[in-house]
C-alpha positions in Angstrom: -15.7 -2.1 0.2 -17.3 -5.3 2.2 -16.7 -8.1 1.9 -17.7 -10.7 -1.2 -20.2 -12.7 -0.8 -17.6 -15.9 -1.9 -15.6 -14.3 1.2 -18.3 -14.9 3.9 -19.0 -18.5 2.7 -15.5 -19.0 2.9 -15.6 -17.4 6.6 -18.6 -19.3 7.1 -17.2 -22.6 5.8 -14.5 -22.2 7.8 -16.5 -22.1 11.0 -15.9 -18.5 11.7 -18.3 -15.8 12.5 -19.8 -12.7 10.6 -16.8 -11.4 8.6 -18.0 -7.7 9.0 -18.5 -8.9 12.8 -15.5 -10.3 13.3 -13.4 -7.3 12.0 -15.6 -5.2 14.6 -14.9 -7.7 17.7 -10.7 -7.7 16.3 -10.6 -3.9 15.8 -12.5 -3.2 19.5 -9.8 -5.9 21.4 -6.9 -4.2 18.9 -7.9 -0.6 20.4 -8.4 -1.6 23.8 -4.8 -3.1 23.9 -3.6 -0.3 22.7 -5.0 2.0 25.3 -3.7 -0.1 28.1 -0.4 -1.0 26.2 0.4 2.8 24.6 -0.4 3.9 28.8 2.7 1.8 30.1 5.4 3.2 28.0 5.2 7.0 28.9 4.2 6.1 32.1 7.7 5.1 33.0 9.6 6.7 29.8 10.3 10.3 30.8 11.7 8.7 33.8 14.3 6.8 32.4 17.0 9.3 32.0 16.7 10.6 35.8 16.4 6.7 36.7 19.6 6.1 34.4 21.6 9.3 36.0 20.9 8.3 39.7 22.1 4.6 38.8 25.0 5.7 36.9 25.9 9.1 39.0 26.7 10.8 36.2 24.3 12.7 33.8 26.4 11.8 30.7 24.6 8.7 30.7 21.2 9.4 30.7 20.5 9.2 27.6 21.2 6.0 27.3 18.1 4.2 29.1 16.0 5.8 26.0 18.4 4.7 23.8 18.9 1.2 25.0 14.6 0.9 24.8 15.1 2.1 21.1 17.5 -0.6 20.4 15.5 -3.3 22.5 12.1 -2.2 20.2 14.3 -2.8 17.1 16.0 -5.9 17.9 12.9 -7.8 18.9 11.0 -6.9 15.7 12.2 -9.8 13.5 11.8 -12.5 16.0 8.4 -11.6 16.8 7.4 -11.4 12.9 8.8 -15.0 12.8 6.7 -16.0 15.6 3.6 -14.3 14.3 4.4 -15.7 10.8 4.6 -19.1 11.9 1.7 -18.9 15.3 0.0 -15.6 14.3 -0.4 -12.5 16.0 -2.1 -13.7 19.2 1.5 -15.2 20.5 3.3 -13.0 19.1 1.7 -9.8 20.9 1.3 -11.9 24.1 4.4 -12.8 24.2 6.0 -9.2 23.9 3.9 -7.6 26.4 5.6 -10.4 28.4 9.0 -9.6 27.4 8.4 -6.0 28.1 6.9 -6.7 31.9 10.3 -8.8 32.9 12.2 -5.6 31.3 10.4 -3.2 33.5 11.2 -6.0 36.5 14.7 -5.7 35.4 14.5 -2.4 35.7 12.9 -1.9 39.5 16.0 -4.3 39.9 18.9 -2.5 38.8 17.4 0.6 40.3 17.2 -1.1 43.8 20.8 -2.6 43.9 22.1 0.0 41.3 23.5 -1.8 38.6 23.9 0.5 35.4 24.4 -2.6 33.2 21.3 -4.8 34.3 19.0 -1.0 33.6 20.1 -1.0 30.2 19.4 -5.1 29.8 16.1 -4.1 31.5 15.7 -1.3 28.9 16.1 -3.1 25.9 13.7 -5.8 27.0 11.4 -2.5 28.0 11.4 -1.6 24.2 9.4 -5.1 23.7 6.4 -3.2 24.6 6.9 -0.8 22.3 7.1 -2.9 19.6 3.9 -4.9 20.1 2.3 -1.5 20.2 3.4 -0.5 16.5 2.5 -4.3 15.4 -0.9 -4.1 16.3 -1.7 -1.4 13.3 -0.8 -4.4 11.0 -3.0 -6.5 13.3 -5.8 -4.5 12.5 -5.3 -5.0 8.6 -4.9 -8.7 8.3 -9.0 -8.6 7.9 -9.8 -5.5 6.5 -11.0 -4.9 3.2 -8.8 -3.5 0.9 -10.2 -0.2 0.3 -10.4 0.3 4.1 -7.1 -0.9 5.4 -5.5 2.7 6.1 -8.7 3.2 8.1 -8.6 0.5 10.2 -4.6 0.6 10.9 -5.5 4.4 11.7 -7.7 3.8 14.2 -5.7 1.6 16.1 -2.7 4.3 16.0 -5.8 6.7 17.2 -6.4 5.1 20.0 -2.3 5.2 21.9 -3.9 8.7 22.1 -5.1 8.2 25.4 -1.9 6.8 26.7 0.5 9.3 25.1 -1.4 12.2 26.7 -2.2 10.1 30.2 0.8 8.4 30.6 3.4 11.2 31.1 0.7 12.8 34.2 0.7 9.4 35.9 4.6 9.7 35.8 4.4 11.4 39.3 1.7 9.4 41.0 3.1 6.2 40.0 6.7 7.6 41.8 4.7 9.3 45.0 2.8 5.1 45.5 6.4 3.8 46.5 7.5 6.6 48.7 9.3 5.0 52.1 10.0 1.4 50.1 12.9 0.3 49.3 12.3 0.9 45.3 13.3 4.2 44.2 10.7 6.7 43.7 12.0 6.9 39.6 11.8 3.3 39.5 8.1 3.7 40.8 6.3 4.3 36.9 7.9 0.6 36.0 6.6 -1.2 38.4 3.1 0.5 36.7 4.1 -0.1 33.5 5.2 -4.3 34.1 1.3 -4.2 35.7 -0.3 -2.5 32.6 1.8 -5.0 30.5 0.9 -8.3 31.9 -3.1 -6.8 31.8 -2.7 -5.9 28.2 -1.4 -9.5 27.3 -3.9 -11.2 29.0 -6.5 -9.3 26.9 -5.1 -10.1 24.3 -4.3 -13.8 25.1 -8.1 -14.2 26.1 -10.1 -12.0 23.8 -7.7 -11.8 20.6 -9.4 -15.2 19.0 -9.6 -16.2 16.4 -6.4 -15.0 15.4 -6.5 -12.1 12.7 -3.3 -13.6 10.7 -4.3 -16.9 10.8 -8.0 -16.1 9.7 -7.0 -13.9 7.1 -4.7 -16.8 6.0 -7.5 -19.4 5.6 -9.8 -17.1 3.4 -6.8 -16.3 1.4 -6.6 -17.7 -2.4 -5.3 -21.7 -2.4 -1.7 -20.6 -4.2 -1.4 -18.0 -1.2 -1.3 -20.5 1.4 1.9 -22.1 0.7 4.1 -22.5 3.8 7.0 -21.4 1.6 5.7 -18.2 1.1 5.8 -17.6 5.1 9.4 -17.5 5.9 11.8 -14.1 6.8 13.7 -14.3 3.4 10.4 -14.6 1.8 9.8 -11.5 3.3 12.9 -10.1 2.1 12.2 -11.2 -1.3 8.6 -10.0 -1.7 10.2 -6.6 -0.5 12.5 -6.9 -3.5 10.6 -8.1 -5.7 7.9 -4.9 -5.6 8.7 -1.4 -6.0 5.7 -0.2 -4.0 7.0 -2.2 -1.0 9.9 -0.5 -1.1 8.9 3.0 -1.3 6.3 1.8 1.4 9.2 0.9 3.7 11.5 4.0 3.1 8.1 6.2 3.8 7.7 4.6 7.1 11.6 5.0 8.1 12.0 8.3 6.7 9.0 9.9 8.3 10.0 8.4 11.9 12.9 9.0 11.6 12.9 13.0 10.1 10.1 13.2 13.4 12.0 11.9 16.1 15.2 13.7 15.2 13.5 17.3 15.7 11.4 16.3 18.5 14.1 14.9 20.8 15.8 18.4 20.0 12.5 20.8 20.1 12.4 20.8 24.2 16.4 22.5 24.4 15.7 24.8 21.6 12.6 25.9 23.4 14.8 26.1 26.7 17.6 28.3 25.0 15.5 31.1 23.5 13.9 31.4 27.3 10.4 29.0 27.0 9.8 27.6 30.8 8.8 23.9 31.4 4.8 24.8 31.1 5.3 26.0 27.8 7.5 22.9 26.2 4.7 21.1 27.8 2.3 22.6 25.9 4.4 22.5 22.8 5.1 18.2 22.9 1.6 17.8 23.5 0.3 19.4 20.7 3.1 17.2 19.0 1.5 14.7 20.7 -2.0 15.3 19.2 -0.9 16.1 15.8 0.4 12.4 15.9 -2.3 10.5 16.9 -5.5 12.4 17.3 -6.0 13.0 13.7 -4.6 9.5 12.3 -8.8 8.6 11.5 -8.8 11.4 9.1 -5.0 10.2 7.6 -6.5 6.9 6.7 -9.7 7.7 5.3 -7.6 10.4 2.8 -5.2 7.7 2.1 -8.5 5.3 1.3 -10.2 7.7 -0.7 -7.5 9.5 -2.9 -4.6 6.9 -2.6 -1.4 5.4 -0.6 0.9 7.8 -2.9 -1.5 11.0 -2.2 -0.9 10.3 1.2 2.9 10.1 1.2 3.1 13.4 -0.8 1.0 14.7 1.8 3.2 13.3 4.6 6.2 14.6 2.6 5.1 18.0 2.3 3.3 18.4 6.1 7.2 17.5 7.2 9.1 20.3 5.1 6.8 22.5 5.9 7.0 21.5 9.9 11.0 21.8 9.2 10.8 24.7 8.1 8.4 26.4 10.5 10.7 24.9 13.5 13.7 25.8 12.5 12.9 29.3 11.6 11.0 29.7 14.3 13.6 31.3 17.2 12.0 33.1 19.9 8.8 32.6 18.5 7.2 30.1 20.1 4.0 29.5 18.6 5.7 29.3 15.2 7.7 26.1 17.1 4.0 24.7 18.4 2.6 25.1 14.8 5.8 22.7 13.7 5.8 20.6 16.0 2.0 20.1 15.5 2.6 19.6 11.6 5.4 17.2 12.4 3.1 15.1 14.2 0.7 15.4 11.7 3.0 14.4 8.8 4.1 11.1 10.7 0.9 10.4 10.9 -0.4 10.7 7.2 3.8 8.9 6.6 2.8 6.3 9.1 -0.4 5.2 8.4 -0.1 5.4 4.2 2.9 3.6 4.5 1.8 1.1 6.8 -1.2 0.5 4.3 1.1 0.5 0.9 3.6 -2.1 2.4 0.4 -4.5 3.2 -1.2 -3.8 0.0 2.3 -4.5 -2.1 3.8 -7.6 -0.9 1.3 -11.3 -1.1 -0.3 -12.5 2.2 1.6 -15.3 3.2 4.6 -12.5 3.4 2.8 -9.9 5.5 4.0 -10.7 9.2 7.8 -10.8 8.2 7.5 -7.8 5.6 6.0 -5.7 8.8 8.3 -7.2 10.9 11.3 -5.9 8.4 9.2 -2.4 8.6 9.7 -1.9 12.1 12.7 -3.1 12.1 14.1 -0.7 9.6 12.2 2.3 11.0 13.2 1.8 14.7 16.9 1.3 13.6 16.8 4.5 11.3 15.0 6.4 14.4 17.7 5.6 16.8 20.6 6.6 14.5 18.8 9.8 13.7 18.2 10.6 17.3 21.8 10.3 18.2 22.8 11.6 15.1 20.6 15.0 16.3 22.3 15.8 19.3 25.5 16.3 17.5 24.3 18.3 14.6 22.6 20.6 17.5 25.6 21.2 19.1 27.7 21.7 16.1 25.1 23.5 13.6 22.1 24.3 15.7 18.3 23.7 15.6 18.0 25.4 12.6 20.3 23.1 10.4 19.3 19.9 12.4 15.7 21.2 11.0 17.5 21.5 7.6 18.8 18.2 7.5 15.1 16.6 8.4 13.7 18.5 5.4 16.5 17.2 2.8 15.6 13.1 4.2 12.3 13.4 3.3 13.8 14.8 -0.7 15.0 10.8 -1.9 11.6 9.9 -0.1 9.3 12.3 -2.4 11.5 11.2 -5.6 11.0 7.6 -4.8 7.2 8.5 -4.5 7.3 10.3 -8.1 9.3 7.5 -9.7 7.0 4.8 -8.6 4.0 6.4 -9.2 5.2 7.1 -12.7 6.6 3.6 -13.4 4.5 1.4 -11.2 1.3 2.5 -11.2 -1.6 0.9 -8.4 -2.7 -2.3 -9.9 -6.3 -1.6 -9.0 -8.3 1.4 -8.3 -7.5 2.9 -4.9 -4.2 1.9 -5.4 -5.1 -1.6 -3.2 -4.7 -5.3 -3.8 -6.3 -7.8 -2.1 
């Protein structure tokens, strides 16, 4: 759909450019961000336990440094929707990539005079990044048309392709560039990452304008630009108030979370029935690509046949992954074939459900509505990542995929229930 012709003379009006040209310049500055900002995590990421058991001196705390990012990306997800809902998303993103450089500082720090409490401060601020790098698929919506808003989010979850496969081979050149200093070889990736961070925020600082929330705020309707409508609990309440929202929000937390709890598991399964470090390799990379790679094709089937049609395709590319996974044994290209549908079933979870929750709830509520998203879905992923480890060493891989499959069962009722009682208000299942 483009946009009405009462829309570009409301652009134009407003002193703005081209709408169709605008959305171009916003999705191109939205990508490259996300290229530089998706590089800095892994980069330093598959570090952090090694970096977190040589400052501790014990492995039983390595887990923690992942853990502690988790937590830091949660945490920070509400304040920066305020921010964004009251400055829009320039600030906000800015502002995060900020957050996430001093984290990785914090980081080199601890590492150099070995404090384990001052690592898992520098951690949590760390997970900053991460969450500017899931807000900028809502960026990409605030201006796109209705009937192409999966698309555009989808694209910008495309492009952390290129740092999810590059980051985790820069791991080892980044450590080798600080040999004979006095940081730590592990701590060398964060000093990368704080550089890719404070690049990434200037881009967007510079090149992000105008503002995507803001200029989708002053084309919106007149009764949609109340101030009132703006706040957190207005968030909260357009959440309760629609149905859709709310199966939007459970889809997003339920497929993160059902994907990180066998992935985080996958590489010791792998390990016990005899698969070598090349081979798990392999295996999360085509994770990897089932993820992101094919999130174009996710949004333009979530476009064309619906948000709900892609939820019941997310739901059943999961219990199919599960069940491939955990069956799978010694047979380890039935475990890449399941972890490459588990990727692939976030995606079409991730990308429909980032879509449905900005279709469902009015545009002055958007920012804290996402923020409330992340929130939730970050919070679920950490408890179900802890949560794995223990069903692993009590049940095994095969009932840890077990347990995936049955979250994903109140998620695929929800989806039947609202599609039954609260049908799309317009074709394509999209609002304005």
């Amino acid at each position: 759909m483009t946009a009405s012709p009462g829309t570009d003379r409301l652009a134009t009006a407003a002193g703005l450019p081209d709408l169709a040209r605008l959305r171009r310049r916003t999705t191109g500055v939205l990508i490259a961000s996300q290229m530089l900002g998706g590089l800095g995590v892994p980069i330093s990421i598959a570090l952090a336990p090694v970096l977190a058991s040589e400052v501790s001196g014990t492995e039983a705390l390595s887990g923690l440094a992942s853990t502690a990012a988790v937590i830091g990306t949660a945490l920070i997800s509400l304040p920066l929707a305020a921010l964004m809902t009251a400055r829009g998303r320039r600030p906000g993103l800015v502002l995060a990539y900020l957050i996430g450089a001093a984290g990785a500082g914090l980081v080199v720090l601890a590492a150099t005079i070995k404090s384990f409490p001052l690592l898992m401060l520098g951690m949590a601020a760390f997970g900053s990044a991460s969450s500017a790098n899931l807000q900028a698929r809502f960026a990409a919506a605030d201006l796109a048309a209705p009937d192409r808003r999966a698309r555009s989010i989808s694209v910008v979850v495309w492009a952390s392709t290129i740092g999810a496969v590059l980051g985790p081979n820069l791991s080892a050149p980044a450590s080798r560039s600080f040999a004979g200093t006095s940081i730590p070889e592990t701590a060398g990736p964060f000093v990368w990452a704080a550089a890719v961070f404070l690049v990434t925020g200037t881009l967007i600082a510079v090149l992000l304008r105008p503002d995507p929330l803001l200029t989708a705020r002053a084309l919106a309707a007149p009764e949609e630009q109340t101030r009132e409508g703006r706040s957190l609990r207005a968030g909260f309440a357009a959440v309760k108030a629609s149905p859709r929202a709310r199966l939007a929000l459970v889809t997003v937390a339920v497929s993160h979370t059902t994907m990180v709890s066998i992935m985080v598991m996958t590489p010791m399964d792998l390990g016990h029935h005899g698969a070598g470090l090349e081979l798990v390799g392999l295996v999360i990379s085509g994770h990897i690509a089932g993820m992101f790679a094919f999130s174009p094709l996710m949004g333009w089937l979530a476009d064309r046949l619906g948000r709900l049609s892609g939820i019941g395709l997310a739901a059943g590319l999961l219990s199919i992954a599960a069940l491939l996974a955990g069956t799978a044994g010694p047979h380890h290209g039935q475990s890449a074939a399941g972890l490459f549908l588990l990727g692939l079933g976030w995606s079409a979870g991730m990308v429909s459900g980032s879509a449905l929750l900005t279709d469902s709830v009015p545009q002055p509520a958007r920012a804290a509505v996402q923020g409330l998203s992340d929130l939730t879905m970050n919070t679920a992923a950490g408890v179900g990542g802890a949560a794995a480890g223990l069903v692993m060493a009590q049940a095994g891989y095969g009932w840890l995929n077990a347990v995936g499959a049955c979250l994903l069962l109140p998620m695929a009722a929800l989806a039947l229930f609202t599609a039954r009682r609260h049908p799309a208000p317009a074709k394509g299942e999209v609002s304005s």
